[in-house]
TILUMTI-282780 format. One record per residue: residue in one letter; x, y, z of N, C-alpha, C, O in turn; residue number from 1. Coordinates in steps of 0.001 Angstrom, whole numbers, padded with zeros to 6 digits. Layout:
# TILUMTI-282780
- residu;n_east;n_north;n_up;ca_east;ca_north;ca_up;c_east;c_north;c_up;o_east;o_north;o_up;num
- A;X;Y;Z;X;Y;Z;X;Y;Z;X;Y;Z;NUM
...
This chain:
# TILUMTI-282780
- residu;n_east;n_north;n_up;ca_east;ca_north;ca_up;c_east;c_north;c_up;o_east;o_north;o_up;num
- X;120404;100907;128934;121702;100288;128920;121754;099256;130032;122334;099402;131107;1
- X;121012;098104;129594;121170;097050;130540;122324;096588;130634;122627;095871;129680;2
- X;123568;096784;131877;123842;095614;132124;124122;094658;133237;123929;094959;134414;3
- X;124526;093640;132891;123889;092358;133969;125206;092077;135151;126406;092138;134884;4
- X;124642;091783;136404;125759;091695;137347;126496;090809;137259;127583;090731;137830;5
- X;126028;090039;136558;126994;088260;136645;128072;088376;135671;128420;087417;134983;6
- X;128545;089393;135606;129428;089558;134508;130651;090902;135158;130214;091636;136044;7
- X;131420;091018;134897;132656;091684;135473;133590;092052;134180;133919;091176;133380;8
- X;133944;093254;134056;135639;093880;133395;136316;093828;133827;136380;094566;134810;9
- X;137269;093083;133584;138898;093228;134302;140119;093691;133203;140041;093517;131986;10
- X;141073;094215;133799;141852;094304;132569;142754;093315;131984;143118;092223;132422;11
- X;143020;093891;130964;143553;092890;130158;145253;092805;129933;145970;093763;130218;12
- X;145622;091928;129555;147477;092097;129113;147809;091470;128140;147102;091093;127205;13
- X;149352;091266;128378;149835;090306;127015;149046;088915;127421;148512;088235;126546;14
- X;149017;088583;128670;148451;087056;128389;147676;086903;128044;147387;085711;127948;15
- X;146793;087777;127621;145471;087634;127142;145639;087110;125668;144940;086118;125463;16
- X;146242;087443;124798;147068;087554;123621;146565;086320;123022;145870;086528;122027;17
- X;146731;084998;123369;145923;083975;122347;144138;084162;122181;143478;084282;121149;18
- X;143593;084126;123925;142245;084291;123636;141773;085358;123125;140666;085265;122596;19
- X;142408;086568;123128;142148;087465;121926;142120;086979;120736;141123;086993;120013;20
- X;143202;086516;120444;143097;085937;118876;141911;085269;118679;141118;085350;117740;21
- X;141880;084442;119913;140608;083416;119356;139107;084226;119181;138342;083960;118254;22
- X;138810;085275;120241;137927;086368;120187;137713;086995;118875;136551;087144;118499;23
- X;138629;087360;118173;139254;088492;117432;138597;087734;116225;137709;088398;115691;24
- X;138855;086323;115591;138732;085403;114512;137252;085317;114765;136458;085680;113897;25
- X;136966;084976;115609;135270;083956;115989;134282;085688;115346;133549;085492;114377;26
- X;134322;086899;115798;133924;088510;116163;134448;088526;114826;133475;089055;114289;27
- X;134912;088420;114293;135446;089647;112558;136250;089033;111924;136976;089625;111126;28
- X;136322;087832;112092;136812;086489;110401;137286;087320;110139;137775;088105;110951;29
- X;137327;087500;108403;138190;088652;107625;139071;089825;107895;140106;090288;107416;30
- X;138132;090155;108981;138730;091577;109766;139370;091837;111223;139484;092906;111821;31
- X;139732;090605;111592;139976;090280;112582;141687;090734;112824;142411;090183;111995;32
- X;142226;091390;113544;143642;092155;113742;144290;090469;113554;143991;089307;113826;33
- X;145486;091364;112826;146720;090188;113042;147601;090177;114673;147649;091037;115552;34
- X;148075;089133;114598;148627;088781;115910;149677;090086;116861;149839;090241;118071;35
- X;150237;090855;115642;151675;091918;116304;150421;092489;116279;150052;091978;117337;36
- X;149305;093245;115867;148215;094170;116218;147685;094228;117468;147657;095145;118289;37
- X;147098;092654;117504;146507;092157;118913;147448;092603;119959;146961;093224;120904;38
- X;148699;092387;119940;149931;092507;121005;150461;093948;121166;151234;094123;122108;39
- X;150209;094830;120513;150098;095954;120355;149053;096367;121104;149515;096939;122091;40
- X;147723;096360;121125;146831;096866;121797;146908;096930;123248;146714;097888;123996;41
- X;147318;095383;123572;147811;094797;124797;149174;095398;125606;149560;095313;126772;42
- X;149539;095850;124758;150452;096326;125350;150962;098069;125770;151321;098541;126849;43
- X;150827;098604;124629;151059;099996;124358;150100;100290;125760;149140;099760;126320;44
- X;151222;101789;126008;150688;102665;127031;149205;103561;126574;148713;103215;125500;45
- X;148784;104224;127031;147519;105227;126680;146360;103963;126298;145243;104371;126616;46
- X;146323;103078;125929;144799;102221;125995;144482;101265;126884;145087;100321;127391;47
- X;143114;101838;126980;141966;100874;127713;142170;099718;127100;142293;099751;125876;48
- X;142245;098534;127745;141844;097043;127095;141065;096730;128794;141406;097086;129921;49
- X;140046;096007;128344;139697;095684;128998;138585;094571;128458;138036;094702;127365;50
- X;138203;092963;129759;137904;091692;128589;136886;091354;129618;137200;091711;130753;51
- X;135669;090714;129487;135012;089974;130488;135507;088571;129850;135862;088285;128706;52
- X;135364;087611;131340;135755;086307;130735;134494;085551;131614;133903;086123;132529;53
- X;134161;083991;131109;133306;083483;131741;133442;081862;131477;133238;081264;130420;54
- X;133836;081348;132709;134514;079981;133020;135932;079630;132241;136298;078624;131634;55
- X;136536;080824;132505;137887;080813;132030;138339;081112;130863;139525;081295;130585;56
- X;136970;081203;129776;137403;081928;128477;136878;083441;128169;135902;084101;128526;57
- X;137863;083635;127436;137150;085480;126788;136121;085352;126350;135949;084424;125559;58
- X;135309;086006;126601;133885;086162;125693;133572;087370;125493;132624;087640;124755;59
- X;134434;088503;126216;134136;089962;125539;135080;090795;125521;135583;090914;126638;60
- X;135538;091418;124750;136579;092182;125072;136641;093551;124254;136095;093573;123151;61
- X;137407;094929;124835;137405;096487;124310;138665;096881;124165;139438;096136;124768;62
- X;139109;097643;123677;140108;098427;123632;139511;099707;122908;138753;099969;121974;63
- X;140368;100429;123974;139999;102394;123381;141537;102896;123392;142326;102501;124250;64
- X;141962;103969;122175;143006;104553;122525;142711;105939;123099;142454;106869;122334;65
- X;142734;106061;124093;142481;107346;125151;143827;107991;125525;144296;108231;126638;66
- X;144401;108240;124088;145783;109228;123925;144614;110502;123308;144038;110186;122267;67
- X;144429;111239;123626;143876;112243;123070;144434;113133;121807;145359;113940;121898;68
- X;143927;112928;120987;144230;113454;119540;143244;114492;118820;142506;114095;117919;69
- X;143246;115923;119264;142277;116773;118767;141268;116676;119206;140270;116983;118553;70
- X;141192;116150;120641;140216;116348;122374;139526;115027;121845;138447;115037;122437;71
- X;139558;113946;121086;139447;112736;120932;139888;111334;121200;141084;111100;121026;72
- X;138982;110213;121658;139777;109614;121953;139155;108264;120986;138500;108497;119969;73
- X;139332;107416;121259;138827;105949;119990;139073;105009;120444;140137;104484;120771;74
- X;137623;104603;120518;137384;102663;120260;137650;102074;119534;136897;102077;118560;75
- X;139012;101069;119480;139885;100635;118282;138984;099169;118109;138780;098743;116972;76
- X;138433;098387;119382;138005;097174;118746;137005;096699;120242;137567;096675;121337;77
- X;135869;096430;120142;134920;095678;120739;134294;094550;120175;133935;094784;119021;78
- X;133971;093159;120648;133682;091971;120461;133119;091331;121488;133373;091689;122638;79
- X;132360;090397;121253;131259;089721;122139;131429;088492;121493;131167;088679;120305;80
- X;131779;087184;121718;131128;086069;121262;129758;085821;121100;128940;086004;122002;81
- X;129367;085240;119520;128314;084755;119223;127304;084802;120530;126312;085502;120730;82
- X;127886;083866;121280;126551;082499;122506;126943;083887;123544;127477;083280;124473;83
- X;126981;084901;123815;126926;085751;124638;126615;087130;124492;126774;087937;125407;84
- X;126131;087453;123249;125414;088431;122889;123929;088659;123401;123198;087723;123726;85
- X;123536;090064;123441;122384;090413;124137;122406;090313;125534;121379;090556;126167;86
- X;123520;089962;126137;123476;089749;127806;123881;090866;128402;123926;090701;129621;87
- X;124283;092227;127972;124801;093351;128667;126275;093333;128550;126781;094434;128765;88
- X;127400;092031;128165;128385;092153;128161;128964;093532;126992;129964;094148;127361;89
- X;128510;093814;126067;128955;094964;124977;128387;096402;125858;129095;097404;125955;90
- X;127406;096333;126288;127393;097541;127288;128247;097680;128686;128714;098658;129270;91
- X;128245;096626;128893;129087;096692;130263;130888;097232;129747;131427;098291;130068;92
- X;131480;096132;128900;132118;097234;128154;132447;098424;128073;133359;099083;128570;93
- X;131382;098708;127204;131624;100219;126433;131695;101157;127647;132628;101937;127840;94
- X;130336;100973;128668;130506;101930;129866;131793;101371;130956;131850;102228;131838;95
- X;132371;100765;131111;133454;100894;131791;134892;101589;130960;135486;102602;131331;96
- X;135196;100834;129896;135758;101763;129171;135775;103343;128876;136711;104123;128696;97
- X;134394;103512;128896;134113;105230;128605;134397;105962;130227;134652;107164;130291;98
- X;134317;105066;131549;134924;105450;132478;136443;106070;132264;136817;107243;132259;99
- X;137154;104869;132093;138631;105710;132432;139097;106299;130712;139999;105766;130066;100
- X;138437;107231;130313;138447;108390;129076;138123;109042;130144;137358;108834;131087;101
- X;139334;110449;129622;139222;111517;130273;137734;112004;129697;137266;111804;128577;102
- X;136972;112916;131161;135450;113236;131066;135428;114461;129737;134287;114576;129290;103
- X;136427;115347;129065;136117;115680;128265;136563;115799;126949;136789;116730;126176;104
- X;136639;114274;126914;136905;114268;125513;135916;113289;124655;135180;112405;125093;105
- X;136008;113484;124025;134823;112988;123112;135528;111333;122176;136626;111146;121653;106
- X;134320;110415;122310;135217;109018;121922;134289;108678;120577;133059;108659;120552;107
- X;134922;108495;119803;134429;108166;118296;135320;106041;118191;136009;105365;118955;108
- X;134670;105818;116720;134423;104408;116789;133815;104582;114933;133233;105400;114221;109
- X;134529;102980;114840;133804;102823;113693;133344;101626;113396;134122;100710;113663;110
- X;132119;101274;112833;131626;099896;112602;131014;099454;110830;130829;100131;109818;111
- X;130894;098362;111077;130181;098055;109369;129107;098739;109526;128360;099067;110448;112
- X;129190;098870;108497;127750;099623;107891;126410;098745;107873;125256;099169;107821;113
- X;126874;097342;107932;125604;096178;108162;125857;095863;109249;125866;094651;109034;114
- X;126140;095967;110565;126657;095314;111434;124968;096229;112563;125100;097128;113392;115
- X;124344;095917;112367;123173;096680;113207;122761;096507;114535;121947;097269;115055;116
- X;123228;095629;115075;122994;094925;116401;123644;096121;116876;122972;096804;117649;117
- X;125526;096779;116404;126442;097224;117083;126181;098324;117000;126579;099150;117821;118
- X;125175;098720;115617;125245;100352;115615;123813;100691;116729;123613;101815;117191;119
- X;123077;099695;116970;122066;099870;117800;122951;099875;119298;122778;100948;119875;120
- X;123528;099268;119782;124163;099310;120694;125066;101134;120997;124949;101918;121938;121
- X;125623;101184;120151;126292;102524;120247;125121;103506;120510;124942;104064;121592;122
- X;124237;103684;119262;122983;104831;119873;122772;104396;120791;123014;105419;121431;123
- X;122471;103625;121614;121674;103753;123130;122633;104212;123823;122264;104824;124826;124
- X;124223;104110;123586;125416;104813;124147;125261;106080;123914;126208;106836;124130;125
- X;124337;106453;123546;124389;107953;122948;125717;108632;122360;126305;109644;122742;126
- X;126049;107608;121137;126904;107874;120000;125767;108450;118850;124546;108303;118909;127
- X;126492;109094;117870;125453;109442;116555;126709;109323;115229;127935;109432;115250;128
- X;125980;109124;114425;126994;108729;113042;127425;110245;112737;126500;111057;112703;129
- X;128684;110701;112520;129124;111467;112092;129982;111385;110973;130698;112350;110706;130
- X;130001;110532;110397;130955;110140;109029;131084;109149;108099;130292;108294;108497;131
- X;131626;108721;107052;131428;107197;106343;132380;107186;105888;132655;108179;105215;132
- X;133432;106059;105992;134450;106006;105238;134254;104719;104302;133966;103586;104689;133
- X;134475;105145;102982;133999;104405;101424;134959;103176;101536;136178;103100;101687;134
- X;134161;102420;101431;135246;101011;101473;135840;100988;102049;136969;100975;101557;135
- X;135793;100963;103312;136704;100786;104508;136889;099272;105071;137655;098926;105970;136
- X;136233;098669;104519;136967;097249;104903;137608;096143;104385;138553;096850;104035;137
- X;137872;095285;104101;138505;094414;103139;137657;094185;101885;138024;094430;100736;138
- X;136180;093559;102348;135280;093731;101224;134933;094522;100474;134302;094292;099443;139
- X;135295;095595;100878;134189;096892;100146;133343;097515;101013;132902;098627;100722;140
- X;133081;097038;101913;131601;097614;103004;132293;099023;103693;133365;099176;104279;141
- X;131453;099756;103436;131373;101235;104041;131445;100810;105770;130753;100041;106439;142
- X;132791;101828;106176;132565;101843;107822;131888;103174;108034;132114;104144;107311;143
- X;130977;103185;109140;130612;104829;109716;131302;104821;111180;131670;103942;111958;144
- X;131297;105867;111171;132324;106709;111979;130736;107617;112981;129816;108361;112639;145
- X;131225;106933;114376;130066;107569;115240;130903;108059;116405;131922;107565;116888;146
- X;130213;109176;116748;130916;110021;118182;129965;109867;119150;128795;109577;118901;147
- X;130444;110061;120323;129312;110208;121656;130883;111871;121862;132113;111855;121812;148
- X;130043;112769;122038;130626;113883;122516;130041;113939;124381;128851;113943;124694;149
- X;130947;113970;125165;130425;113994;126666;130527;115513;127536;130136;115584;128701;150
């Protein structure tokens, strides 16, 4: 789990709220949250948001809802811009996020089923697929459902 020092998490808020959008569109076109969603994440109590930025724009950003629901908690949305992938920013992420989750609860997540870069990323998080939900996305594409139990 490389990741790189030149890069920083800070948290996030409502102002974040356009460059999310712009994050959100560039990361998952089709599937990309609508705007009251985005502002929702940003806002509501119980979640992690948290964004790396680099020369003033977003280029990565997480949200977890760490309301615990049946000793669970969930990664609602992680994104990396294109031109900043492979640099440690999606790990740097995930492990700061999985910081402030309470230590015993277990954080599940779901991704495309073609999306392999991300599901490779999660196993080295030591997540494992525990589920598939059938057409879970706008297209048709199967999401799986992966846990890291801690």
């Amino acid at each position: 789990m490389n990741t790189s020092p030149k890069f920083s998490a800070t948290h996030a808020s409502w102002l974040d709220l356009l460059p999310l959008h712009q994050l959100e569109h560039t990361c998952f076109q089709a599937d990309a949250w609508p705007l009251i969603e985005l502002l929702a994440v940003l806002t509501f109590p119980g979640v992690v948001r948290l964004k790396v930025v680099v020369d003033q724009r977003m280029v990565g950003f997480i949200a977890a809802d760490k309301t615990l629901k049946h000793g669970e908690a969930w990664v609602l949305t992680l994104g990396v811009l294109p031109d900043y992938r492979r640099l440690g920013i999606g790990s740097l992420l995930l492990n700061e996020c999985e910081k402030r989750i309470d230590q015993n609860a277990s954080i599940k997540l779901s991704v495309r089923a073609s999306n392999l870069p991300a599901i490779h990323l999660y196993q080295r998080h030591g997540y494992r697929q525990v589920d598939v939900w059938k057409n879970y996305y706008r297209d048709g594409e199967d999401g799986l459902v992966f846990e890291k139990i801690r």
